[in-house]
C-alpha positions as CSV (number, residue, x, y, z in Angstrom):
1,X,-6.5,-1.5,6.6
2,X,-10.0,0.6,7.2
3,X,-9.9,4.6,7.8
4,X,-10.8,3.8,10.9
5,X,-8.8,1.6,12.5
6,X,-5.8,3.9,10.9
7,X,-7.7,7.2,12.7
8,X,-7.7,4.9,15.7
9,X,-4.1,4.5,15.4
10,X,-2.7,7.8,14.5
11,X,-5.3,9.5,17.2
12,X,-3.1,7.0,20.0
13,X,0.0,8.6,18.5
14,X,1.0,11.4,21.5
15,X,-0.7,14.4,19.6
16,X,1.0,13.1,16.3
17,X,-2.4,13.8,14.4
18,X,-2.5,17.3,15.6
19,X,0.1,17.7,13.4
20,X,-1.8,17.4,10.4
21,X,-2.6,14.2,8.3
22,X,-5.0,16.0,6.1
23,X,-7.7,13.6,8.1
24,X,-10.3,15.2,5.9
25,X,-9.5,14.2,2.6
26,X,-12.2,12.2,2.3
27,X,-11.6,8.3,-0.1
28,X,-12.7,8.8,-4.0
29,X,-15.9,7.0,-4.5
30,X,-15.5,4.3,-7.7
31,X,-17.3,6.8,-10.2
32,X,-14.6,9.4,-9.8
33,X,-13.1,8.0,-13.1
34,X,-13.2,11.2,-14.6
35,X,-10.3,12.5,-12.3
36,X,-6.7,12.8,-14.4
37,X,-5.1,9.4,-15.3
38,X,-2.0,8.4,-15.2
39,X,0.6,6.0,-17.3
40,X,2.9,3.1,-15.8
41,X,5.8,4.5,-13.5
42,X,7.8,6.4,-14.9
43,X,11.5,5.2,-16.2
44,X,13.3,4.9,-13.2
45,X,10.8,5.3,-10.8
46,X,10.9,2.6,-8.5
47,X,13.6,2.8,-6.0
48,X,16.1,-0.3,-6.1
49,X,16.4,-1.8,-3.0
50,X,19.2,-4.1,-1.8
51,X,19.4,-7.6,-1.1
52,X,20.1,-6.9,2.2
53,X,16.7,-6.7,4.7
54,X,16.0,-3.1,5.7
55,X,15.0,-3.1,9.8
56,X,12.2,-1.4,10.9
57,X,11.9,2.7,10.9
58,X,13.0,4.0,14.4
59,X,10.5,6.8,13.5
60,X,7.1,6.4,12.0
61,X,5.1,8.6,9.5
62,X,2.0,9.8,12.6
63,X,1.5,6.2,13.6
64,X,1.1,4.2,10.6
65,X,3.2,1.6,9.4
66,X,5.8,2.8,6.3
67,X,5.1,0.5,3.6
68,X,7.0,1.9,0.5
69,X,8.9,3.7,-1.0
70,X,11.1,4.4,2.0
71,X,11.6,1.9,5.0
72,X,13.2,4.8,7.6
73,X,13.4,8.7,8.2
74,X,17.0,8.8,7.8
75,X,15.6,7.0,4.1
76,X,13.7,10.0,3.5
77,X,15.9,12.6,5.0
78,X,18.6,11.1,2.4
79,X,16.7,11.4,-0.8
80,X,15.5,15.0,0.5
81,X,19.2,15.9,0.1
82,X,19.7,14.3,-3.3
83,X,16.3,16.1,-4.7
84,X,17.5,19.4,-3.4
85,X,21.2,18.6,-5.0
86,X,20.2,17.5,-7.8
87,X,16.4,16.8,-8.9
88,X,17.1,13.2,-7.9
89,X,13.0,10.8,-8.4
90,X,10.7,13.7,-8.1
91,X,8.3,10.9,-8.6
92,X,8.5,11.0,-5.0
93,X,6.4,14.1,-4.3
94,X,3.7,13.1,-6.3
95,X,1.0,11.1,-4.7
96,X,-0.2,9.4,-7.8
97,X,3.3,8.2,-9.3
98,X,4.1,6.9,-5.3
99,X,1.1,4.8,-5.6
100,X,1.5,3.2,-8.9
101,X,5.1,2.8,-8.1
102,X,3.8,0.7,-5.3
103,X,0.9,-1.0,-7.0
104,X,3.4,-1.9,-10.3
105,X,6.4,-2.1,-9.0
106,X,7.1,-3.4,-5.3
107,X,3.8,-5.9,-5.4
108,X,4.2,-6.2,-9.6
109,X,1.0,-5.5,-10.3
110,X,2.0,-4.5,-13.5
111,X,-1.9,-4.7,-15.3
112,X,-2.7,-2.2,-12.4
113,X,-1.1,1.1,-14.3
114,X,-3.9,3.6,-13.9
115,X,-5.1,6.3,-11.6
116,X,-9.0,6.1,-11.4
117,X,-9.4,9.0,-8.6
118,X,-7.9,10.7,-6.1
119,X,-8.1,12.6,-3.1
120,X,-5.2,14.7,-1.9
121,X,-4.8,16.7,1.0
122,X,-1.8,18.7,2.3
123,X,-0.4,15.7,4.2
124,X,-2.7,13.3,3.4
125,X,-3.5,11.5,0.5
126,X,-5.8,8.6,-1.1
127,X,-5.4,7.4,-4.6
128,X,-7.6,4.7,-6.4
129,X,-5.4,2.5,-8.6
130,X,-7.2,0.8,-11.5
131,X,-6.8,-1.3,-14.7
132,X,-8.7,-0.8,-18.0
133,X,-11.2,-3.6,-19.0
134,X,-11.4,-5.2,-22.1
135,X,-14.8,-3.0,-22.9
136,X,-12.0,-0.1,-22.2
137,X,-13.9,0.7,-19.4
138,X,-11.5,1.9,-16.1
139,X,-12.2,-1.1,-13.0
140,X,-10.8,0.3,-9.5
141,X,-8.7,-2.2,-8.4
142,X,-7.8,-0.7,-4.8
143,X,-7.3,3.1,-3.0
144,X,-4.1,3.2,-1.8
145,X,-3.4,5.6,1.5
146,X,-0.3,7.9,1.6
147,X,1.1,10.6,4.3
148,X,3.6,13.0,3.8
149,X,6.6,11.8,5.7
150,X,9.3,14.0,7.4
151,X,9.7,17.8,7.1
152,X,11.0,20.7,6.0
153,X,10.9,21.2,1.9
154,X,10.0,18.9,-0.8
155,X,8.3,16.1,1.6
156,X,8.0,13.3,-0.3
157,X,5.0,10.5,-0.1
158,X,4.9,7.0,1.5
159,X,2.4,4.2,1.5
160,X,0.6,2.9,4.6
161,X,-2.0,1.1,3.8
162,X,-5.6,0.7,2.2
163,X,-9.3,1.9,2.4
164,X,-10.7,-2.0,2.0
165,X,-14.5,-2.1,0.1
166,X,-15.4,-5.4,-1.4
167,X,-12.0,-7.1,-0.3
168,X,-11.1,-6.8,3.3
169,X,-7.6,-7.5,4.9
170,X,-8.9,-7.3,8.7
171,X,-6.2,-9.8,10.2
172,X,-3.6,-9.6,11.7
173,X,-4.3,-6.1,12.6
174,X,-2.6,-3.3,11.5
175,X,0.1,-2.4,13.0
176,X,0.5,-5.4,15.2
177,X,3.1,-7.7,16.0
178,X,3.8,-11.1,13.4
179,X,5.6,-14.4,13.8
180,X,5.6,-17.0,11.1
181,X,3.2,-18.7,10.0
182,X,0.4,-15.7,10.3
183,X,-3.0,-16.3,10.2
184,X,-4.6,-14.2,7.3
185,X,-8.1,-13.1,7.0
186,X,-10.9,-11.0,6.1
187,X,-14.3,-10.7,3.8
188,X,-15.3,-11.1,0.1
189,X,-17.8,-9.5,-2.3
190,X,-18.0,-11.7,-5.9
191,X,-17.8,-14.7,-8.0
192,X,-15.7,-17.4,-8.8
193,X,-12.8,-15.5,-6.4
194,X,-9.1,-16.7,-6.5
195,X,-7.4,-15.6,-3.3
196,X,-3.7,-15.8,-3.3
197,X,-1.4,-13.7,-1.0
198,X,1.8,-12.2,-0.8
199,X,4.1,-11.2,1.8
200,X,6.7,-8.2,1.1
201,X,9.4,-6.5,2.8
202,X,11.5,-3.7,1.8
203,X,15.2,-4.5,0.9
204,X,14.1,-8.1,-0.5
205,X,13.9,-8.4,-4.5
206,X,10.8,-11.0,-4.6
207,X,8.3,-11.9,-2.2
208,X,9.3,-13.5,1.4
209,X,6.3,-15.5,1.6
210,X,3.4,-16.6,-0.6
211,X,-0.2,-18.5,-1.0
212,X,-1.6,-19.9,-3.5
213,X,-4.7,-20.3,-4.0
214,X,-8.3,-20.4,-2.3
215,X,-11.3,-20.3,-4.3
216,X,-14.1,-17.6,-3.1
217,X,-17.0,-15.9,-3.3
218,X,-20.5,-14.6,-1.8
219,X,-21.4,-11.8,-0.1
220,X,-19.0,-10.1,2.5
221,X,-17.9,-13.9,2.5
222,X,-15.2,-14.6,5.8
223,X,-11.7,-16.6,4.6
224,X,-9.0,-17.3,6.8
225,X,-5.6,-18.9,5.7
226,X,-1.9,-19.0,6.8
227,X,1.1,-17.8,5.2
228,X,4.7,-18.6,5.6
229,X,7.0,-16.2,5.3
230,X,11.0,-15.5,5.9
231,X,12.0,-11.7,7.3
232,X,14.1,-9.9,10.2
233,X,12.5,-9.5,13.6
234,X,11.5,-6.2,14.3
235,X,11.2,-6.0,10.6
236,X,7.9,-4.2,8.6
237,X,6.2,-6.2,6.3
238,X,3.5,-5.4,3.7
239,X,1.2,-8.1,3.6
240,X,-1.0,-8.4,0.7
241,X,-4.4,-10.4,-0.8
242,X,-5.5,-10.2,-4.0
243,X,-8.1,-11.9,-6.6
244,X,-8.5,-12.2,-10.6
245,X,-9.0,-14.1,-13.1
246,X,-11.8,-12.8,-14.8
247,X,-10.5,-10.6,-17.2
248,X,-7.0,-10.2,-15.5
249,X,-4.6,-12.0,-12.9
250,X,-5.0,-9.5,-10.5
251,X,-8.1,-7.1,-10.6
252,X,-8.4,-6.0,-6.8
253,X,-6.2,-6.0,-3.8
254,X,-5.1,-4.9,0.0
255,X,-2.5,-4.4,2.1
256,X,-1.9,-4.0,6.1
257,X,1.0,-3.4,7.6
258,X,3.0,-4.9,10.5
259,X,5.9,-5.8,12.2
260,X,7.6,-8.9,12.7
261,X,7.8,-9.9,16.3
């Protein structure tokens, strides 16, 4: 999901971005890997979902798409109550710990368990997810986008997308409507790429639809494939591409949201 297409988004939201989505924290360039660095989720940090499919938010964070941790206000309004009660995941109001929670634990990324840079705002945050090379150099793998979602105190993070460099997820376009099989697609910097994508949905243990695997490569290279995948209509879904297999299975990814029509 690019910045812009998000600004786009948010800006079409009925004044939503007057309210404040921190629109100039700017995304961490790759060299800020001096910024503080963070282990694997913590114990406990990744929310359990149940089996059972969540249905889409009836409230969104300022026009984007809720990806993770939380699927709907009433979600967020919930674990509010149990942090005031009782210090219940205070992960959750930390942008960095959101973010690998994501990366590691809802798209098991697991290899991916480091923050590389950051950029956080008051309600708006970008966070560059990474994974240490062999040479123990620190690779960005993706910069994850997070907004504050709901209000009063202690407003915890969510997910909604990606800032997309070298690996682009342009289609289908944020946001928009999905029916299966979806058409997925975009542009490649590298060599020797392995393209495989994932599709995820809050509420489901595994993935609900997969692809395995198109070899890549090039310069800003176009690929388009299709993707199966089972979920609820009305339903968001995280939809996911990544490549490896250099020096791990998965060394950079992105995400776009939608909703299934």
């Amino acid at each position: 999901m690019r910045f812009t297409t998000r600004l786009a988004i948010a800006i079409a939201a009925a004044g939503l971005l007057a309210a404040g989505c921190g629109g100039s924290a700017s995304p961490p360039s790759s060299s800020s890997t001096s910024a503080a660095t963070a282990t694997a989720s913590p114990s406990g940090s990744v929310t359990s979902p149940s089996l059972a499919p969540t249905p889409a938010p009836s409230s969104a964070p300022l026009g984007y798409q809720p990806l993770y941790p939380f699927a709907s206000l009433a979600e967020v309004q919930a674990w509010q109550t149990s942090y005031q009660a009782g210090g219940h995941q205070p992960w959750h109001l930390s942008a960095d710990q959101t973010a690998l929670s994501f990366t590691e634990g809802y798209l098991g990324f697991t290899g991916i368990n480091k923050v590389a840079g950051h950029a956080v705002g008051a309600h708006d945050a970008r966070v560059t997810v990474g994974l240490t090379l062999p040479n123990g150099r620190l690779n960005d793998a993706a910069t994850i986008h997070l907004v504050k979602w709901g209000s009063g105190q202690s407003v915890p993070w969510e997910v909604v997308g990606t800032d997309d460099t070298t690996l682009t997820l342009d289609v289908p376009a944020y946001g928009s409507a999905v029916s299966t099989p979806v058409t997925v697609g975009g542009k490649i910097t590298g060599v020797d790429e392995n393209l495989r994508v994932e599709v995820r949905a809050l509420g489901s243990a595994s993935a609900v639809g997969s692809f395995c695997c198109r070899a890549a490569g090039g310069s800003a290279a176009p690929f388009s494939l299709s993707v199966r995948f089972h979920a609820l209509s009305g339903q968001v879904i995280t939809i996911v591409v990544h490549t490896g297999g250099h020096v791990a299975d998965v060394e950079r990814f992105a995400v776009t949201g939608t909703q299934v029509r």
